[in-house]
C-alpha positions in Angstrom: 24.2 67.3 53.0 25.0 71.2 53.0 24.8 71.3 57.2 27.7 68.1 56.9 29.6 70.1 54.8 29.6 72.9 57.1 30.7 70.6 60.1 32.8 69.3 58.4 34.8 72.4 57.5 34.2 74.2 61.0 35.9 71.0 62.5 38.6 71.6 59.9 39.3 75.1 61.2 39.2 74.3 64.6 41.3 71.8 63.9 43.8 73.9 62.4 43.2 76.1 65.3 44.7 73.6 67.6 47.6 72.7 65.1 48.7 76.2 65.5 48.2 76.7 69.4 49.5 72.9 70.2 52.3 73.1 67.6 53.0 76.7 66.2 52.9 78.5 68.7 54.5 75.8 71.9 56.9 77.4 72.9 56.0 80.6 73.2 53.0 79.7 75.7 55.1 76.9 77.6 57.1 80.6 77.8 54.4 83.0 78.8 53.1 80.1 80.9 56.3 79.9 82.7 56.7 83.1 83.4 53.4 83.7 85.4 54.3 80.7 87.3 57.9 81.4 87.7 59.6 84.7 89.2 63.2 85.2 89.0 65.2 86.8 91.7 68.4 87.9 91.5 71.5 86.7 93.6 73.9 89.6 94.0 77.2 89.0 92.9 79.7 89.3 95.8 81.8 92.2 94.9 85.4 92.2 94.0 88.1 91.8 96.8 90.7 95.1 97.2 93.7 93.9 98.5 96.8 95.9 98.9 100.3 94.9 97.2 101.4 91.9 99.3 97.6 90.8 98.8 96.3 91.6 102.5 92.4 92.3 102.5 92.1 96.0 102.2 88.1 95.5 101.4 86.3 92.4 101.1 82.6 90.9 100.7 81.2 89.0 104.4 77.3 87.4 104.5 74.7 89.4 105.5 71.0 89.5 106.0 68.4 91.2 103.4 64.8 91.7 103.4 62.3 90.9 100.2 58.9 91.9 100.0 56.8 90.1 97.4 54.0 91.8 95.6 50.7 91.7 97.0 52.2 92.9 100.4 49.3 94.7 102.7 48.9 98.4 104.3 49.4 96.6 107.6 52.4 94.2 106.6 54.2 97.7 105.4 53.7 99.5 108.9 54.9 96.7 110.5 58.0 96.1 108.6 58.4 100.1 109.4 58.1 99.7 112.9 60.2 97.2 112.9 63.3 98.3 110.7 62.4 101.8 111.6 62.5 102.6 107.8 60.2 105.0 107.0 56.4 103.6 105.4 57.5 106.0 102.5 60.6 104.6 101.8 59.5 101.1 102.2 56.9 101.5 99.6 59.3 103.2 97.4 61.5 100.0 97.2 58.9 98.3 96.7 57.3 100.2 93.6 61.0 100.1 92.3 63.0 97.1 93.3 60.4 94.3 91.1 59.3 90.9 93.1 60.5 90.3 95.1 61.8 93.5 96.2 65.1 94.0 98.4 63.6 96.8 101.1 66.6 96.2 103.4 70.3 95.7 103.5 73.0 94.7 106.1 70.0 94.2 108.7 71.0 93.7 112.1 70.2 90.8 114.3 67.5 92.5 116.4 65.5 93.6 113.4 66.2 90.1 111.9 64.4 89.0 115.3 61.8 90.8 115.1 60.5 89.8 111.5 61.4 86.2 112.6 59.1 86.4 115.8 56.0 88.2 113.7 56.4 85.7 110.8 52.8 84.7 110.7 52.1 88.6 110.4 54.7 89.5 107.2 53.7 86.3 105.3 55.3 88.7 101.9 58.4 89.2 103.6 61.3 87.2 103.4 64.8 86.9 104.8 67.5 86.1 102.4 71.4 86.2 102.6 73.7 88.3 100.7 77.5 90.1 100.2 78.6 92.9 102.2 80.9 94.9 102.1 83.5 95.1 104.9 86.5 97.2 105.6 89.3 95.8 107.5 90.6 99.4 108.6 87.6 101.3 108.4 87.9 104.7 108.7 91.5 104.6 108.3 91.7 103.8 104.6 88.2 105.3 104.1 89.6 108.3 102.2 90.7 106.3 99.2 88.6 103.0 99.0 85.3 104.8 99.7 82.2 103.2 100.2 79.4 101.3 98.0 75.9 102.3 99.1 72.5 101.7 96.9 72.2 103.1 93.8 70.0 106.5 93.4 67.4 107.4 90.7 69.9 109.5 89.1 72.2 107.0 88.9 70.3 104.3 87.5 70.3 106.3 84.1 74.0 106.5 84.3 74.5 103.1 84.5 73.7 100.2 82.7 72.6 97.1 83.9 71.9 97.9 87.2 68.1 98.1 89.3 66.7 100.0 92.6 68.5 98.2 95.3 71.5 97.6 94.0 75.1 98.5 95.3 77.3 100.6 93.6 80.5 102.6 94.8 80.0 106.2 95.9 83.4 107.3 96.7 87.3 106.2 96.5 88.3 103.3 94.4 85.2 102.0 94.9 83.3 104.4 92.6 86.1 104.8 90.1 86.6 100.9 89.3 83.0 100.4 89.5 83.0 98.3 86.2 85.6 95.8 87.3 84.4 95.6 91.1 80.4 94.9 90.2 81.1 91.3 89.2 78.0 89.7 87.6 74.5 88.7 89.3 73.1 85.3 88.9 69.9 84.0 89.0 67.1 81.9 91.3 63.6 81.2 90.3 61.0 81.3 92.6 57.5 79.3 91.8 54.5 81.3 92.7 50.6 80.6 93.0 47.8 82.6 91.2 47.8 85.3 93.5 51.5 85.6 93.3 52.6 84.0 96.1 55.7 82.6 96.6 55.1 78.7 97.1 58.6 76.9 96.5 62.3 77.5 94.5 63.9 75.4 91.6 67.2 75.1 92.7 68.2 72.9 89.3 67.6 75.8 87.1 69.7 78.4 89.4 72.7 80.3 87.6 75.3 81.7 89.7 76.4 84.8 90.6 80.2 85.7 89.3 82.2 87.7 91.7 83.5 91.1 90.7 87.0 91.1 89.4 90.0 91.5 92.8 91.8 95.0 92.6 95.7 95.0 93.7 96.6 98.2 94.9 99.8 99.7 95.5 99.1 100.5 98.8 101.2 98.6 101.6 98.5 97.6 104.8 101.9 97.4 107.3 102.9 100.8 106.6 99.4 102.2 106.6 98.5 100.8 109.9 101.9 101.7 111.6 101.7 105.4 110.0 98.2 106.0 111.9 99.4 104.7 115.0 102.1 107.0 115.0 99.7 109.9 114.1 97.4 109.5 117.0 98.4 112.2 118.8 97.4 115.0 116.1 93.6 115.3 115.2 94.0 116.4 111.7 96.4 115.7 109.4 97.7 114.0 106.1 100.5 111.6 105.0 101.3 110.3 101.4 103.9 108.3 100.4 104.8 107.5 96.7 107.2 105.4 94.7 109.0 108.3 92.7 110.2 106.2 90.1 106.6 104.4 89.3 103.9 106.8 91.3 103.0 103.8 93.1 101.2 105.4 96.0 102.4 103.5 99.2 100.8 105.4 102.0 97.2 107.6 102.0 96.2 108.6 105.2 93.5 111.4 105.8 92.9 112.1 109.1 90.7 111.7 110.9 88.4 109.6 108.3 85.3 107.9 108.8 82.9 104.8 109.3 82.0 103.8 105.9 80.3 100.7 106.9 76.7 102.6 107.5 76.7 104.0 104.1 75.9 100.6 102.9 72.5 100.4 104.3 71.3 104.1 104.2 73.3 106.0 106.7 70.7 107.4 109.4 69.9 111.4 109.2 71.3 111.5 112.9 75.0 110.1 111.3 75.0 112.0 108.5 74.5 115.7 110.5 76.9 114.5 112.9 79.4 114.1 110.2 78.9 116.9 108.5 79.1 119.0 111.8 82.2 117.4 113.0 84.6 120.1 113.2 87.4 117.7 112.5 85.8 117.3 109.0 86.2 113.5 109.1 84.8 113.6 105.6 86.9 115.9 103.8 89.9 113.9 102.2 93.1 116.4 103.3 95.7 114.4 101.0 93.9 115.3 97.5 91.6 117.6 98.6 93.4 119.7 100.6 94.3 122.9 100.1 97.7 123.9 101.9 99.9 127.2 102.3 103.2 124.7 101.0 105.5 127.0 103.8 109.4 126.5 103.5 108.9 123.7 101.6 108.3 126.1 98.8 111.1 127.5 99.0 112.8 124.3 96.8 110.1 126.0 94.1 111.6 129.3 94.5 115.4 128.1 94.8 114.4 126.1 91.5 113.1 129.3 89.8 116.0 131.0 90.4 118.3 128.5 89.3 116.6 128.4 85.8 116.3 132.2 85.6 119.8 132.3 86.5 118.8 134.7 89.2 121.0 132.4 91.7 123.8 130.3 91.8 124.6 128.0 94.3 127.1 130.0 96.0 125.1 133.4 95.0 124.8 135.2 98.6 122.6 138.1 99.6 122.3 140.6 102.7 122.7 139.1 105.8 120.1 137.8 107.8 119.8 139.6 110.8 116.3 138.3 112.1 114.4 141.1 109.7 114.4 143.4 106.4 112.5 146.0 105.4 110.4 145.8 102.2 109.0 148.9 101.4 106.9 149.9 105.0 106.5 146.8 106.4 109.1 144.6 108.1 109.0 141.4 107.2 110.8 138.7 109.9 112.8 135.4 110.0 111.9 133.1 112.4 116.3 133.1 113.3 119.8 134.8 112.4 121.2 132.9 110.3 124.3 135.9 109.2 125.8 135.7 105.4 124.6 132.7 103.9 124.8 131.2 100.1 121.7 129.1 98.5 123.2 125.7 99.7 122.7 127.2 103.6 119.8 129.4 102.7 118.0 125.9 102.0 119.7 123.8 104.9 118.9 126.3 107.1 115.4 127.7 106.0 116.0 130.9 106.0 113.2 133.3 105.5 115.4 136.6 104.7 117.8 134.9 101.9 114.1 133.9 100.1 112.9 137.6 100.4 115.2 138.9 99.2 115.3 136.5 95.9 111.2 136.6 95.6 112.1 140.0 95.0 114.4 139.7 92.5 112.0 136.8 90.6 108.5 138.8 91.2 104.9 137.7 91.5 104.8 136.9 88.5 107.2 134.7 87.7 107.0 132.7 90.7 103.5 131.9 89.8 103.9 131.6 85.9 107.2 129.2 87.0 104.8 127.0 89.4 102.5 126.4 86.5 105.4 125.5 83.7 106.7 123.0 85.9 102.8 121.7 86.7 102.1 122.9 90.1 98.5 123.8 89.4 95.8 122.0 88.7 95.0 118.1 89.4 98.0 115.5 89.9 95.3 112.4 87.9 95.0 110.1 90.2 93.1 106.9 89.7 90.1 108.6 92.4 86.9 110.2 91.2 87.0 113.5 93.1 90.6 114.7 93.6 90.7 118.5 94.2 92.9 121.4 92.4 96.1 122.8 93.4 95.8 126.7 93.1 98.3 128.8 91.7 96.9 132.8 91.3 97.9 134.9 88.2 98.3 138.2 87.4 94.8 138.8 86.6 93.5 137.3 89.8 95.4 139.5 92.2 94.1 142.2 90.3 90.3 140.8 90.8 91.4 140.2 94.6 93.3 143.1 95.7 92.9 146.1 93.0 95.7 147.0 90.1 97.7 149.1 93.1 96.7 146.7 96.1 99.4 144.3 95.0 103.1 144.0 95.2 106.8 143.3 96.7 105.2 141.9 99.6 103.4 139.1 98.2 106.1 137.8 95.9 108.1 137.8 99.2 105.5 135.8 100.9 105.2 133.7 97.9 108.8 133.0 98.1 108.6 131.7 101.6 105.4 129.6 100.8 103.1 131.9 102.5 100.1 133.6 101.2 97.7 132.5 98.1 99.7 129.3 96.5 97.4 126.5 97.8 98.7 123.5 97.2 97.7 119.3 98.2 100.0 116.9 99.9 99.3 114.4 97.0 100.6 117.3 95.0 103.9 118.1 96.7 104.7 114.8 96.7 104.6 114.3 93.1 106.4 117.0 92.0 109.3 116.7 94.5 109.0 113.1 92.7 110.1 114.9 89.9 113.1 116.8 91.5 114.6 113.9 93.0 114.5 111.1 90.1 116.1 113.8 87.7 113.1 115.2 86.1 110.3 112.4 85.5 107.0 113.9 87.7 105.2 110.5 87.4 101.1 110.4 87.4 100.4 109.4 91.1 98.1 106.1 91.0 97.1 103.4 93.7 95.7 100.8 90.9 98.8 97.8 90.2 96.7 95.5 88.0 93.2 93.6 87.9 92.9 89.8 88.1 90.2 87.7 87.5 88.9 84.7 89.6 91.8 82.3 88.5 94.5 84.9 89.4 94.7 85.7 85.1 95.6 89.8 84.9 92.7 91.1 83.1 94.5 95.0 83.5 97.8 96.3 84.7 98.4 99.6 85.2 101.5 101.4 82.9 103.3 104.3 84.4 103.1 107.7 83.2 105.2 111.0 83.6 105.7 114.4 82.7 109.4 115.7 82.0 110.2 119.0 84.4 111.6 121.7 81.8 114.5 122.1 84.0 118.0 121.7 83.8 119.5 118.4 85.5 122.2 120.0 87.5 119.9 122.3 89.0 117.7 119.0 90.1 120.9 117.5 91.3 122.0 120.3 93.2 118.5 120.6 95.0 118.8 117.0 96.1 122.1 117.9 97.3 121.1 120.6 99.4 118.3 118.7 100.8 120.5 116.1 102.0 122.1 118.9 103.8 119.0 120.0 105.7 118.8 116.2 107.3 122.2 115.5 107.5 123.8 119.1 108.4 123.7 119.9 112.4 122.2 123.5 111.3 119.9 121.9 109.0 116.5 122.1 110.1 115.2 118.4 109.2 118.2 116.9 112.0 114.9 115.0 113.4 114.5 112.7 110.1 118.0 111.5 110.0 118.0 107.7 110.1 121.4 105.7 110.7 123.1 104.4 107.6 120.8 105.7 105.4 121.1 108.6 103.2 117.9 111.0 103.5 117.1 114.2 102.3 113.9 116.8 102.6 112.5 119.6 103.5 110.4 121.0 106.3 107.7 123.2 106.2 105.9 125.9 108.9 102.8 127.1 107.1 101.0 129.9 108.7 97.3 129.2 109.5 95.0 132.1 110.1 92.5 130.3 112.7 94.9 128.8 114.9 98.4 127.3 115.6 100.6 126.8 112.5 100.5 123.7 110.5 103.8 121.5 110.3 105.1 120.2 106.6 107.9 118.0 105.8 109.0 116.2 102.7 111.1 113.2 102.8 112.8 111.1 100.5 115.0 108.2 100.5 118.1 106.8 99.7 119.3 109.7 98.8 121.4 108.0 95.9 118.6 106.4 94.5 115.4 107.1 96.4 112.9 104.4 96.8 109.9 106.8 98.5 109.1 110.3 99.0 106.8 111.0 102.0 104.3 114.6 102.4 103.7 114.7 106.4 101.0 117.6 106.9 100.3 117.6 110.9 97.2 120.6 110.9 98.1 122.7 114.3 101.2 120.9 115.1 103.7 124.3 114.7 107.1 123.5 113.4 108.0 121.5 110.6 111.3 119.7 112.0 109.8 118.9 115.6 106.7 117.2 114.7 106.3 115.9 110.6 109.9 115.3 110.3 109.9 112.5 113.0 106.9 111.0 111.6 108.2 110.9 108.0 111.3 109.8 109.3 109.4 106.3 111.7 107.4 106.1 108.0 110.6 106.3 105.6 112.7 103.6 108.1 109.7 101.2 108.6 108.9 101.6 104.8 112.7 100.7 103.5 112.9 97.5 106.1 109.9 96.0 105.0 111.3 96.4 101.6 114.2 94.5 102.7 112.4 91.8 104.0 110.5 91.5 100.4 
């Protein structure tokens, strides 16, 4: 009786037992069951289009190859793959120890190493051959200065973002890297069945989620005018041109030349590419138009007329000595590069002439041509919508101290200054916004290539609002600088003849900038209609010599092609 008892309550707890495993506790072991039968692998989200303001393709996402190892991969499976690819056996296990199962080892792969693991099948029975987005670059190297490049995320990046796993893209550089978050779009999911050993045996295609594509980027750069300014650049090997809406900052036109490839990036750019870029004495990487660090030249001299407008220093009819080709400031002689005789501000400008802007850096000083520069916001970063945009410099007082002693300074450099010559380093992207500024009467607007965001269906999910900065100058002295520009173009002394375009009004400035390891570089700033201008051009042509026989012709092909394809808007 006592050993039924006892069955009977052991078959009672057991019983129980089996209520809770069967019942209880169902779902969570269909779960865990699931999931050593089932691995999940990721399909990359095809990342957001860039396209420029009449939507043509500026960056895109095409097919491409990738290669997956799935865990349990041999020693001998790994060399091959390396001989192969010729990826490094290092490199290839690290993807593997950090990239899951299966793990993405290789991106972009060409058709030859595609071949290859095609032809050895039987011997990489762990590797796999999958297709995914690309990224691809219409213009490559021409807009590769502001798009960038995407490339696969680092260690060190993986703890700055969220979300993200070893293998995966993300933008490096450009617009790429600074609209990251709209641009990544959203992986899906595929779920791969698997054997005991973890092998992959078979997919389940009804329980796939799909990828959503990152968001499309409209920029405000035109593809017609960038493609026709390059051509017409080809035969200088350095150089910058940016082009901006002054009355929005709309940036039409960024050209850094000469760019680069950034195509390899994506897959790991080999150590033979990278020291050959990085060697190049054209410095194909270094981005000239926000980057750049320029002696401004005459182009300054705007600056310095504006200065001594404000100071009340000069008037527009204020005349000084004579220039007679040279002047003596203390016991140097300091030269113009003409004669230009007895001339007032208005011809001083129009005619660029060195001696007149001596003789009022003089009167103005080191100082307050560099404390004017900073008031008005020529120092410092213009805030554009890029992740590494360089400073303008503008020296103080205390730093010509540091640099040349208490004594080793003087009338010499603020009449070097005056002329744009010397230690004001300023970038294109710079100029061009703050002689934004002078000619829309006084708005300097935030430069920025960004128009608005839109989803899949075309719905705006951002739109970028202008913003400026007021110039704390009078308006008549504005007006009467625009004025005066308009002479340099349109007067047959004025030294900007080689911009003038037929029935329209156009004003600027040209610019010689000395250059201590070679020929001079060649400046000009252009902005039209005069009456109500529509873009302002910085032309920066590295070794070209003088500002109105080489940048003032470009600027004027880019400022003429620019307003006709307005009209045809």
């Amino acid at each position: 009786m006592r050993f039924r008892i006892v069955l009977i309550f052991l078959f009672l707890i057991l019983s129980i037992r089996l209520f809770f495993l069967q019942v209880i506790q169902y779902e969570n072991y269909r779960r865990l069951s699931e999931e050593t039968r089932l691995i999940l692998m990721p399909l990359r989200a095809p990342r957001g289009k860039i396209l420029d303001r009449k939507g043509k393709v500026l960056a895109t996402s095409v097919p491409g190859f990738s290669v997956f190892v799935e865990r349990g991969i041999t020693k001998d499976e790994i060399n091959l793959l390396s001989k192969i690819s010729g990826i490094s056996v290092e490199e290839i296990k690290k993807r593997v120890e950090k990239g899951g199962n299966p793990a993405r080892v290789l991106s972009k792969v060409s058709p030859e190493v595609i071949s290859g693991i095609a032809e050895r099948k039987e011997m990489l029975p762990h590797v796999r051959i999958d297709i995914e987005p690309m990224r691809y670059y219409p213009l490559g190297p021409i807009t590769s200065h502001f798009l960038g490049y995407v490339a696969q995320i680092s260690e060190e990046e993986l703890s700055i973002f969220q979300g993200y796993r070893m293998g995966d893209k993300v933008g490096k550089k450009g617009i790429e890297r600074f609209y990251e978050e709209y641009l990544k779009g959203k992986d899906g999911a595929r779920y791969l069945e698997v054997d005991a050993k973890g092998r992959i045996i078979g997919d389940m295609p009804e329980r796939e989620i799909p990828p959503r594509p990152g968001y499309t980027l409209i920029l405000s750069i035109s593809r017609d005018l960038t493609e026709k300014a390059y051509e017409w650049m080809n035969p200088y090997a350095k150089g910058a041109c940016v082009a901006l809406n002054p009355n929005t900052g709309e940036i039409l036109l960024y050209i850094s030349k000469p760019g680069y490839d950034p195509h390899p990036f994506e897959t790991g750019i080999s150590p033979e590419e990278w020291k050959k870029l990085v060697t190049d004495t054209l410095s194909p990487l270094w981005d000239r138009v926000s980057r750049g660090g320029y002696p401004p030249g005459s182009v300054f001299k705007i600056i310095t007329a504006l200065a001594g407008l404000e100071k009340g220093i000069l008037t527009p009819e204020t005349e000084f000595l004579p220039c007679e080709g040279s002047m003596w400031v203390g016991n140097r002689k300091f030269l113009c590069w003409s004669r230009h005789g007895k001339l007032d501000l208005y011809g001083a400008i129009v005619q660029s002439c060195d001696i007149y802007f001596y003789q009022v850096g003089l009167r103005l000083g080191v100082k307050e041509i560099c404390d004017f520069s900073r008031k008005i916001g020529l120092s410092g970063k213009t805030g554009i919508d890029l992740p590494d945009e360089g400073e303008s410099f503008i020296p103080d007082i205390e730093w010509f101290n540091r640099r040349y002693g208490r004594r080793g300074w003087g009338k010499g450099n603020a009449c070097n200054l005056a002329i744009g010559q010397g230690e004001i380093l300023l970038t294109p992207l710079k100029i061009a916004c703050i002689f934004s500024g002078i000619v829309n009467g006084g708005l300097v607007p935030v430069p920025h290539l960004l128009l608005r965001v839109v989803d899949e269906e075309g719905k705006t999910v951002y739109e970028y609002t202008p913003s400026f900065h007021r110039l704390p100058v009078k308006k008549e002295n504005l007006e009467f600088l625009v004025h005066a520009m308009e002479g340099v173009v349109k007067e047959d002394k004025g030294t900007g003849i080689l911009a003038r375009i037929e029935g329209v009004r156009v004003g600027g400035k040209t610019g010689t900038a000395q250059n201590p390891h070679g020929e001079d570089h060649s400046l000009f700033v252009g902005f039209a209609p005069v009456e109500h201008p529509e873009i302002v051009v910085v032309a920066v042509l590295e070794n070209a010599g003088h500002g109105g026989s080489h940048a003032a012709p470009l600027v004027k092909k880019i400022i003429e092609y620019y307003l006709s394809l307005d009209k045809e808007e």
